[in-house]
DRENTORKOL-3810 file (N, C-alpha, C; in nm, 4 decimals):
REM DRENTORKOL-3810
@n.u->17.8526; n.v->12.2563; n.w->15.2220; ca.u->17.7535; ca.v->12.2257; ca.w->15.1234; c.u->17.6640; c.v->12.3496; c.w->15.1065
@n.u->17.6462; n.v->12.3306; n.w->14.9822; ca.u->17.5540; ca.v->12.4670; ca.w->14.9686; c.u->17.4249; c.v->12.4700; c.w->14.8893
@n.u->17.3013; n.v->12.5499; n.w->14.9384; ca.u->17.1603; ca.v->12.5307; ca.w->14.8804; c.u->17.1327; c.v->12.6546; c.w->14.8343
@n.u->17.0637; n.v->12.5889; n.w->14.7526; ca.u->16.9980; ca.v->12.7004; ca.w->14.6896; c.u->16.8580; c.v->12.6775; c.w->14.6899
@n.u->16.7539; n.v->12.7969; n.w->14.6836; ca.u->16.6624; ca.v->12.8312; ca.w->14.6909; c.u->16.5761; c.v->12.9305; c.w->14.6178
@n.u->16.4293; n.v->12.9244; n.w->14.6126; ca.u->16.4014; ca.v->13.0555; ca.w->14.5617; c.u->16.2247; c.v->13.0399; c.w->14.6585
@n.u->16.2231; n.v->13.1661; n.w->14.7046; ca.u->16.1589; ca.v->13.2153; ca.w->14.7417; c.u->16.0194; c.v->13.3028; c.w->14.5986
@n.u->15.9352; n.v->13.2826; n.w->14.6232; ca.u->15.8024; ca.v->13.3468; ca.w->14.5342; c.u->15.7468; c.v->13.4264; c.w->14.6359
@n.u->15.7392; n.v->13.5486; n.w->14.5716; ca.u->15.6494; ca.v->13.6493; ca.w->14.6698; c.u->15.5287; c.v->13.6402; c.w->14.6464
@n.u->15.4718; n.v->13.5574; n.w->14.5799; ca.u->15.3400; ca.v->13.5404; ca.w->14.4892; c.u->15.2647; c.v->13.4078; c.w->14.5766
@n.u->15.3638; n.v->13.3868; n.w->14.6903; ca.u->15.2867; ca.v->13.2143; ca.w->14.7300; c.u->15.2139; c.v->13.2455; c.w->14.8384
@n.u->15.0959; n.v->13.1801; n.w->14.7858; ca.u->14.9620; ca.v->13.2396; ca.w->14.8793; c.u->14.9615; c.v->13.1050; c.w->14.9768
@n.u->14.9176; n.v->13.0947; n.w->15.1110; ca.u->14.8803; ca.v->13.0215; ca.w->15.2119; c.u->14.7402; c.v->13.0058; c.w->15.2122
@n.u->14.7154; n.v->12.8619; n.w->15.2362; ca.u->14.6454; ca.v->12.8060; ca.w->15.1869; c.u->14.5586; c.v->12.7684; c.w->15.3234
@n.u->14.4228; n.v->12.8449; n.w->15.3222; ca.u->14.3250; ca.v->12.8431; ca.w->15.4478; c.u->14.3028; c.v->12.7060; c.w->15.5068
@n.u->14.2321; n.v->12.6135; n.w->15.3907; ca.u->14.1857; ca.v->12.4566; ca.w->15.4473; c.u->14.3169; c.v->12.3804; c.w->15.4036
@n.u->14.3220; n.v->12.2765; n.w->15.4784; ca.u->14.4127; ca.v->12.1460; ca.w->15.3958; c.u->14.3661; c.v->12.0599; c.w->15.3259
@n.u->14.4086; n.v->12.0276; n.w->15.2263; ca.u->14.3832; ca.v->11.9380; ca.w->15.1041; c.u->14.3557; c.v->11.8283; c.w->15.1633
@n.u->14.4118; n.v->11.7760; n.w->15.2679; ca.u->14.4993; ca.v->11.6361; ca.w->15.3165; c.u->14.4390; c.v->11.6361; c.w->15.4570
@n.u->14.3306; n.v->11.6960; n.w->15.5007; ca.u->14.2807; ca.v->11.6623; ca.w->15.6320; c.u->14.1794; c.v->11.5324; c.w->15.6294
@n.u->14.1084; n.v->11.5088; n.w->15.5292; ca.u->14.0449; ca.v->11.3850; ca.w->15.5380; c.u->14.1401; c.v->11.2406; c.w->15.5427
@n.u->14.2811; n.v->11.2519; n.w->15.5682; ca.u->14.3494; ca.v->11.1613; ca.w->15.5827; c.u->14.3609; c.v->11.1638; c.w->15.7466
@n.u->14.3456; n.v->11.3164; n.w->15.8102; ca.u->14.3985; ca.v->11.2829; ca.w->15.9505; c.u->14.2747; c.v->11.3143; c.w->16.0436
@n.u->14.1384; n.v->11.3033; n.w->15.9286; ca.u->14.0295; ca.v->11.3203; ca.w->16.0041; c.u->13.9882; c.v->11.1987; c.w->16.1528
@n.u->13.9752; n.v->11.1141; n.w->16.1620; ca.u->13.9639; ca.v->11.0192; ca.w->16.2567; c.u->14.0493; c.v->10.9750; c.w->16.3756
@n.u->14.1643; n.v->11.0031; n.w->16.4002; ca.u->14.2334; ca.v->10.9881; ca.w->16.4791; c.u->14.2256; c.v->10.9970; c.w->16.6250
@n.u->14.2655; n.v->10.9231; n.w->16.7180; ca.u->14.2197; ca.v->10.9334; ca.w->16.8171; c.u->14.2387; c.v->11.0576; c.w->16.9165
@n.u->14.1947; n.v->11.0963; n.w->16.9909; ca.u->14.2173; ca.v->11.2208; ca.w->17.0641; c.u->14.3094; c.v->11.2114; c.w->17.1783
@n.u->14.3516; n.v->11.0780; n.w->17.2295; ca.u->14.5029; ca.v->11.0909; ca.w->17.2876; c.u->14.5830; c.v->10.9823; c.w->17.2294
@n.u->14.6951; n.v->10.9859; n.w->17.2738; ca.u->14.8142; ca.v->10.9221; ca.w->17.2464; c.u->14.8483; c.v->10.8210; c.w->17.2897
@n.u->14.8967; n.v->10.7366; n.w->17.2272; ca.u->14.9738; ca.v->10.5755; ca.w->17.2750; c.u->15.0886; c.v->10.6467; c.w->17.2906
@n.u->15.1203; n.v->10.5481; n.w->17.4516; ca.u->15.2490; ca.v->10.5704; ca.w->17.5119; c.u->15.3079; c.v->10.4351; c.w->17.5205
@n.u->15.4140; n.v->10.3941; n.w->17.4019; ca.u->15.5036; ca.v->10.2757; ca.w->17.3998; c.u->15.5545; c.v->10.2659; c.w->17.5498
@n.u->15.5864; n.v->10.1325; n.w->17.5817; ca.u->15.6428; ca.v->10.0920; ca.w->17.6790; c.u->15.8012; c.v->10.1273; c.w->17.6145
@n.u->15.8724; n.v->10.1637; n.w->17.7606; ca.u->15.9755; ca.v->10.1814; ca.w->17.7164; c.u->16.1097; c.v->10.0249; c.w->17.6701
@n.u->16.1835; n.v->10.0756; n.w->17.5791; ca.u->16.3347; ca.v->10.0021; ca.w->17.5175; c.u->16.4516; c.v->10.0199; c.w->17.5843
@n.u->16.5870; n.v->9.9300; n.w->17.5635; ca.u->16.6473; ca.v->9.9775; ca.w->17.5958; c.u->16.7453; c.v->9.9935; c.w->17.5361
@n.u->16.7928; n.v->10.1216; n.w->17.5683; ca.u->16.9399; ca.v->10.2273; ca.w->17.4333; c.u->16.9829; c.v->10.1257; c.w->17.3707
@n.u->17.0187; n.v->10.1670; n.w->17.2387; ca.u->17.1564; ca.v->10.0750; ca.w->17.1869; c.u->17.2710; c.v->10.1007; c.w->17.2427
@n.u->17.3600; n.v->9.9482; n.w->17.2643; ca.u->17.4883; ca.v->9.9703; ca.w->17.3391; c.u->17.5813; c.v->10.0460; c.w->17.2665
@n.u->17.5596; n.v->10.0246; n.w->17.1274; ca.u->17.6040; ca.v->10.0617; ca.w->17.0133; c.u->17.6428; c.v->10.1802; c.w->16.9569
@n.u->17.4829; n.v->10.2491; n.w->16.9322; ca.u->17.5645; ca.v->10.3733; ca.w->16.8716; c.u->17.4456; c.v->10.4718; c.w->16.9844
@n.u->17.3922; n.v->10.4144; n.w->17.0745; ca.u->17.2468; ca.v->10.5322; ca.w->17.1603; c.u->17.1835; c.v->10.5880; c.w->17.0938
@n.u->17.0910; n.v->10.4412; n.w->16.9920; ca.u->16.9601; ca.v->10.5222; ca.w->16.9798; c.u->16.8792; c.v->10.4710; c.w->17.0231
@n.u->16.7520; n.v->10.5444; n.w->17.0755; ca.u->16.6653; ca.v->10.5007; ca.w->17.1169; c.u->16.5943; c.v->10.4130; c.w->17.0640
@n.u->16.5631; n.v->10.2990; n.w->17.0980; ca.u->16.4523; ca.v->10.2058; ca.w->17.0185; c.u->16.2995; c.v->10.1766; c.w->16.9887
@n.u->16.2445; n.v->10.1071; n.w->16.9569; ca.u->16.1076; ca.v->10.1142; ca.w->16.9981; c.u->16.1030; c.v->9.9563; c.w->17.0230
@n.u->15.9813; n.v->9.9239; n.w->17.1343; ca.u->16.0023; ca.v->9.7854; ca.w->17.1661; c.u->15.9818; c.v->9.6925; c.w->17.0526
@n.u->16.0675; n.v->9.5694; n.w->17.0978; ca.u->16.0466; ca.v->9.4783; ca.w->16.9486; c.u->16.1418; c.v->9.4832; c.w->16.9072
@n.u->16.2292; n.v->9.5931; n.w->16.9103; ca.u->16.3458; ca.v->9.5640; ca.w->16.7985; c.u->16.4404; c.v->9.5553; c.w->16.8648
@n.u->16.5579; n.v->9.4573; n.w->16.7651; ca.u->16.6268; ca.v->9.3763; ca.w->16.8276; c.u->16.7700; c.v->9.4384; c.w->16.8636
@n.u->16.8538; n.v->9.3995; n.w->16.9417; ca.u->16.9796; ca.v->9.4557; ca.w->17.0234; c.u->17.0331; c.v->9.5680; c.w->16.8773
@n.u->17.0886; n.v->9.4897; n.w->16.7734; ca.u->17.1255; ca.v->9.5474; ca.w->16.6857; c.u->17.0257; c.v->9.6244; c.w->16.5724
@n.u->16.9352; n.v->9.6518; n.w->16.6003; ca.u->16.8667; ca.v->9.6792; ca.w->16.4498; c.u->16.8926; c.v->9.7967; c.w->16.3961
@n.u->16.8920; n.v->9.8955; n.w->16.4189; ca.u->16.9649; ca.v->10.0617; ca.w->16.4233; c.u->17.0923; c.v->10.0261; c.w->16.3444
@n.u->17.2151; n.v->10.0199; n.w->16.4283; ca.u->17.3304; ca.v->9.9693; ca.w->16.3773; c.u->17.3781; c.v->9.8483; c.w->16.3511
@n.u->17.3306; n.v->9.7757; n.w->16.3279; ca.u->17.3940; ca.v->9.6006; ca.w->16.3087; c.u->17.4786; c.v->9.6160; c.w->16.3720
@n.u->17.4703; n.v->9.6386; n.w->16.5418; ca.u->17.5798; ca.v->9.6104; ca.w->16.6405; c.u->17.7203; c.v->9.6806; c.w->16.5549
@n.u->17.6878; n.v->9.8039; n.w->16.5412; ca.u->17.8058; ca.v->9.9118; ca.w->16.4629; c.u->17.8874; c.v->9.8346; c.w->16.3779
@n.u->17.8018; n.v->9.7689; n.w->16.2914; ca.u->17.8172; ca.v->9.7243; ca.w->16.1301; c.u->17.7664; c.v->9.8382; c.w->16.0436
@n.u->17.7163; n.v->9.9197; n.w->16.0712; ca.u->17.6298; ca.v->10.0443; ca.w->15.9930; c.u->17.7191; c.v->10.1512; c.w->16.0752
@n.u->17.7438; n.v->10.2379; n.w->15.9805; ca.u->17.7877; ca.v->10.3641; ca.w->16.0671; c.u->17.6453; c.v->10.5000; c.w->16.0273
@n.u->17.5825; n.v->10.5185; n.w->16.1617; ca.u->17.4469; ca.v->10.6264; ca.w->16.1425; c.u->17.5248; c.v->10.7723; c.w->16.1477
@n.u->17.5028; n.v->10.8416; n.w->16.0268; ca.u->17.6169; ca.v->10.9887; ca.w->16.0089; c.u->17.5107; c.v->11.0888; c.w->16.0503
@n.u->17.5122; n.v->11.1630; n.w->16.1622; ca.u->17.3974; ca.v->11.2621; ca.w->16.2043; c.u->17.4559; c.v->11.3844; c.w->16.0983
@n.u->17.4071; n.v->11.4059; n.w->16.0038; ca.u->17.4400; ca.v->11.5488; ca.w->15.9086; c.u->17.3556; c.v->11.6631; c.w->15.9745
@n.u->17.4075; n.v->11.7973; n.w->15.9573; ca.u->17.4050; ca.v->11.8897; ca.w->16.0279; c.u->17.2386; c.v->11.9669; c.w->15.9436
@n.u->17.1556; n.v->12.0006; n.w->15.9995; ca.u->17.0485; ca.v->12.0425; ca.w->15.9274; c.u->17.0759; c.v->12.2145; c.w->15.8103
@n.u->17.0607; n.v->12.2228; n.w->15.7068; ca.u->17.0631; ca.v->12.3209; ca.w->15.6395; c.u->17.0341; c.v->12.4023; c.w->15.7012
@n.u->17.0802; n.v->12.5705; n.w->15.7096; ca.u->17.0080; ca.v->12.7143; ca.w->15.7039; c.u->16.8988; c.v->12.7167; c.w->15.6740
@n.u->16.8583; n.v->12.6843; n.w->15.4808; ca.u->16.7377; ca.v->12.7288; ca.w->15.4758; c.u->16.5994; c.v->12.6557; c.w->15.5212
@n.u->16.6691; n.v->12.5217; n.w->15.5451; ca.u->16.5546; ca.v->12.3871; ca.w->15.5964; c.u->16.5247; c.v->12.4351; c.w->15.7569
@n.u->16.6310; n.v->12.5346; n.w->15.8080; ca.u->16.6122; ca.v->12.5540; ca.w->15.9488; c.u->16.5329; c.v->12.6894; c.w->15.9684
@n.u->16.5114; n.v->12.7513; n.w->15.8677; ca.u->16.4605; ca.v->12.8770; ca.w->15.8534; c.u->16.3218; c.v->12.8469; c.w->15.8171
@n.u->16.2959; n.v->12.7509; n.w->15.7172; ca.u->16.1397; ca.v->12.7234; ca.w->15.6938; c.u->16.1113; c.v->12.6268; c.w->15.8428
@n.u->16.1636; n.v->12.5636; n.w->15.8894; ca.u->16.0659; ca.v->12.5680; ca.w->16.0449; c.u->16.0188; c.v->12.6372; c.w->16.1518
@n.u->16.1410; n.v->12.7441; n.w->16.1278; ca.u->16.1657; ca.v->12.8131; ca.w->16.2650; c.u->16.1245; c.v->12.9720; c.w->16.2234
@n.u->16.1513; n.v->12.9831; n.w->16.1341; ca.u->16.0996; ca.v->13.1904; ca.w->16.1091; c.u->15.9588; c.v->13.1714; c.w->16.1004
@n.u->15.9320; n.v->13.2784; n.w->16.2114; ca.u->15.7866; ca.v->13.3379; ca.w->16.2343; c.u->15.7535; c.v->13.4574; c.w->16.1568
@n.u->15.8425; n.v->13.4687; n.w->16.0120; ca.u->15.8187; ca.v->13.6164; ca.w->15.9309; c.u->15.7550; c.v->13.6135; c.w->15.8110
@n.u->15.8422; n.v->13.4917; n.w->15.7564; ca.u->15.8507; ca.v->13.4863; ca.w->15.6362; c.u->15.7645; c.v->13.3896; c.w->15.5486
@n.u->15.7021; n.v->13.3854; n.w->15.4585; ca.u->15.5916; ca.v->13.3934; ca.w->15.3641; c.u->15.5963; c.v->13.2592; c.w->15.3638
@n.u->15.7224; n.v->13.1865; n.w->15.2546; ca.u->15.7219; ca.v->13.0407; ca.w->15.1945; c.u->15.7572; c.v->12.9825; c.w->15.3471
@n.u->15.8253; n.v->13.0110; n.w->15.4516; ca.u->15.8107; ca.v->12.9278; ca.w->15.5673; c.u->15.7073; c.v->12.8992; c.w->15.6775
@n.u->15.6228; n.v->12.9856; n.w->15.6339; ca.u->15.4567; ca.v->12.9824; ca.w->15.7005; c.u->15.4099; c.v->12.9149; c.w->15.5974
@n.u->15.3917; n.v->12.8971; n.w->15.4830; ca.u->15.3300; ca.v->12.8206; ca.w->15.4023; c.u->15.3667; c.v->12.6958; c.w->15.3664
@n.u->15.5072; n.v->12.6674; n.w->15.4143; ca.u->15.5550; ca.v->12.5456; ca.w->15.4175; c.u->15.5222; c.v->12.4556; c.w->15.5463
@n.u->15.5056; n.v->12.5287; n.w->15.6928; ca.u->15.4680; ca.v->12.4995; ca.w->15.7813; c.u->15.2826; c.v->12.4440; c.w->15.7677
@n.u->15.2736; n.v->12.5092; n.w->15.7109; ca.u->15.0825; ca.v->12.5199; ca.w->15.7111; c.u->15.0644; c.v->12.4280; c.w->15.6446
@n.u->15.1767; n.v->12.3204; n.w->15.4872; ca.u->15.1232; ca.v->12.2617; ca.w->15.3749; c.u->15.2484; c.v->12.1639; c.w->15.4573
@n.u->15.2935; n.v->12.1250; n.w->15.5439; ca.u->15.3913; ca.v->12.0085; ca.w->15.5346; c.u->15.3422; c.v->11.8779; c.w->15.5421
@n.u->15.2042; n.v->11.8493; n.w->15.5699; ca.u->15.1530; ca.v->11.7290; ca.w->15.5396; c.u->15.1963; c.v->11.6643; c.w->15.3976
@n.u->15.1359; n.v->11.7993; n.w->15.2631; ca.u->15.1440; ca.v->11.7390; ca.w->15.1658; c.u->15.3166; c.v->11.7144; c.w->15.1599
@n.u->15.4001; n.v->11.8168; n.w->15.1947; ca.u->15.5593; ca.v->11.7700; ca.w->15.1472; c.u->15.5958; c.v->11.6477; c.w->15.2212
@n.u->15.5759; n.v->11.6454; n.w->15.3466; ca.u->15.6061; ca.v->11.5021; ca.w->15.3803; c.u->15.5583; c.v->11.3956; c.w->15.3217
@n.u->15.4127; n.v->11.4048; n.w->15.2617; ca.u->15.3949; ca.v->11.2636; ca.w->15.1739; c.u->15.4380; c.v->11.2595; c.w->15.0686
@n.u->15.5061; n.v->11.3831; n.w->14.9797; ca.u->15.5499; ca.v->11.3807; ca.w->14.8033; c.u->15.7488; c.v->11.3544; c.w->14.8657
@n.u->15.7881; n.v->11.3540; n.w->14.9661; ca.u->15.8882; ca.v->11.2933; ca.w->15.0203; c.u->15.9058; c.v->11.1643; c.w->15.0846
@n.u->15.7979; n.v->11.1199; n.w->15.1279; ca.u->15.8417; ca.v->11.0226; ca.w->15.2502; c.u->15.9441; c.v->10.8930; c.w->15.1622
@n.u->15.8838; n.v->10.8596; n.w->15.0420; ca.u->15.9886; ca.v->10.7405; ca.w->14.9705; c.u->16.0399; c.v->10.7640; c.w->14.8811
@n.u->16.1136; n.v->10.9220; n.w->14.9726; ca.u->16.3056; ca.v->10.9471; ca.w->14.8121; c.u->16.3867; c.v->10.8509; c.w->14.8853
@n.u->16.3801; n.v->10.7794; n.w->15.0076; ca.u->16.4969; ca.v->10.7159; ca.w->15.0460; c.u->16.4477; c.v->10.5640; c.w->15.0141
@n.u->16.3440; n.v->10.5073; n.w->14.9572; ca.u->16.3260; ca.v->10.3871; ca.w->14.9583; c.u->16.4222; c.v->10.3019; c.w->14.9079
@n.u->16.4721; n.v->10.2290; n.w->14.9033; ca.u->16.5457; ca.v->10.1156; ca.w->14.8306; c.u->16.5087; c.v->9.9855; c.w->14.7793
@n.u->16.5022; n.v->9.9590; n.w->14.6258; ca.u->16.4204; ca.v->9.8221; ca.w->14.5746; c.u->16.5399; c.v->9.7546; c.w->14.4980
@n.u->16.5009; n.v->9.6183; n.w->14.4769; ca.u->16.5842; ca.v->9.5581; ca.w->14.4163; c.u->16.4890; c.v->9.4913; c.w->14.2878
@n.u->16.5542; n.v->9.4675; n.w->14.1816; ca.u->16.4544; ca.v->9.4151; ca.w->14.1035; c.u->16.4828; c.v->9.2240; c.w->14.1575
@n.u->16.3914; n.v->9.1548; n.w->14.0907; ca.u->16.3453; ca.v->9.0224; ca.w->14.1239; c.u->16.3883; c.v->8.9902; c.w->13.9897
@n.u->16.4472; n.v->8.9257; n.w->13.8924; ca.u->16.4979; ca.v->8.8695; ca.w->13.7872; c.u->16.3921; c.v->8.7822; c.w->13.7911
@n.u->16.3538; n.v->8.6911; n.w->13.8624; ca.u->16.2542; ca.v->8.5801; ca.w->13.8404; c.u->16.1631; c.v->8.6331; c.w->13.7818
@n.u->16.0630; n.v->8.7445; n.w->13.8009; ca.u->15.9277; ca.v->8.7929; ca.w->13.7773; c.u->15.9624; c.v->8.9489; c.w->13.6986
@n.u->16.0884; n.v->9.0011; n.w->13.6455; ca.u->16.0820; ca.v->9.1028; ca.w->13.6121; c.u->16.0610; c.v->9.0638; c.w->13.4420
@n.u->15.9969; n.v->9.1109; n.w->13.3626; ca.u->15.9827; ca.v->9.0650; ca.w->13.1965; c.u->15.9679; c.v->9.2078; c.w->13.1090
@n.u->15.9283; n.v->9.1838; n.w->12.9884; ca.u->15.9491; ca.v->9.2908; ca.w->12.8914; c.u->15.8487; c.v->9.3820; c.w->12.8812
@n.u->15.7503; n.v->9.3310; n.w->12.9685; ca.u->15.6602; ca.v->9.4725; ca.w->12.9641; c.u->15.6528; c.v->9.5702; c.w->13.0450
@n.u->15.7507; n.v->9.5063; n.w->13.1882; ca.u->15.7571; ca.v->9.5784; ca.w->13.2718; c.u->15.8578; c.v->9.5309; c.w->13.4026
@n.u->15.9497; n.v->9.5948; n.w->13.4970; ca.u->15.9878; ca.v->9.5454; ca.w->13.5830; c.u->15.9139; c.v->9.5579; c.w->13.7152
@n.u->15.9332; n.v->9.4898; n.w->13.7721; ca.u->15.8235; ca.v->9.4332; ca.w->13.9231; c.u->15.9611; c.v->9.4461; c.w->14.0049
@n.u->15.9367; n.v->9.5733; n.w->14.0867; ca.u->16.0590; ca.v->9.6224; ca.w->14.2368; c.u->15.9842; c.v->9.5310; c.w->14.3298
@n.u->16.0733; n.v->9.4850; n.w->14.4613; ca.u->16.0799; ca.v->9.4207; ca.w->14.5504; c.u->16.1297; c.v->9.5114; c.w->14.6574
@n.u->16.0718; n.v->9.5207; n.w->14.7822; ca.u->16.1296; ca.v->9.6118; ca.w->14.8590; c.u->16.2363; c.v->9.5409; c.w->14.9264
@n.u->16.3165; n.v->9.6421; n.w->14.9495; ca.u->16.4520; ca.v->9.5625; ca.w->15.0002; c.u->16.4615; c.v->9.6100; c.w->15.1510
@n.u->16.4321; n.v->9.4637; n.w->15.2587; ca.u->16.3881; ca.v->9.5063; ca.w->15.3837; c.u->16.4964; c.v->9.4788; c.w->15.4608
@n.u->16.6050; n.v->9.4588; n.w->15.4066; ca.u->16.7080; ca.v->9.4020; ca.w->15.4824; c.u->16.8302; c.v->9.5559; c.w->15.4861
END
């Protein structure tokens, strides 16, 4: 598979974050979950609560680990280069203008009408 990219020599890094009054309050240490145990299934780790199968529907789901891109591995990891320091410094905002490309909705026929359709999240 192949990516493409473009690099701007023009992209300035950005001193304050836009997006710190979202992670202003947070507590100063960490919750440590009690531990789960592996799936028999396919070994992933769980978090407590969830059930034998939830990961894989008891390997009804096949989970495909895809191999991480070059250039996705280069904006984490190069300590040189311009757009990967600035991607590092701004990934708050990309993780939130990403977090729901994978969402999945279904429409509701009951409540969907002509002025507009009404998505339903699809939790199953």
């Amino acid at each position: 598979m192949e990516y493409k990219s473009f690099r701007d020599p023009e992209v300035v890094i950005l001193e304050s974050d836009p997006f710190d009054r979202v992670y202003k309050d947070l507590l100063a240490r960490h919750l440590v979950l009690r531990k789960a145990p592996i799936c028999e299934y396919c070994g992933a780790i769980r978090f407590p609560g969830e059930g034998p199968g939830f990961c894989c529907r008891q390997e009804k789901v096949n989970i495909v680990n895809t191999p991480i891109p070059d250039e996705l591995r280069r904006l984490f990891t190069s300590q040189m280069d311009r757009d990967a320091l600035y991607f590092r410094k701004n990934i708050r905002y990309f993780n939130s203008h990403f977090s729901f490309t994978s969402f999945g909705a279904t429409v509701d026929q009951r409540v969907a009408t002509v002025i507009g359709d009404y998505f339903l999240p699809n939790l199953s």
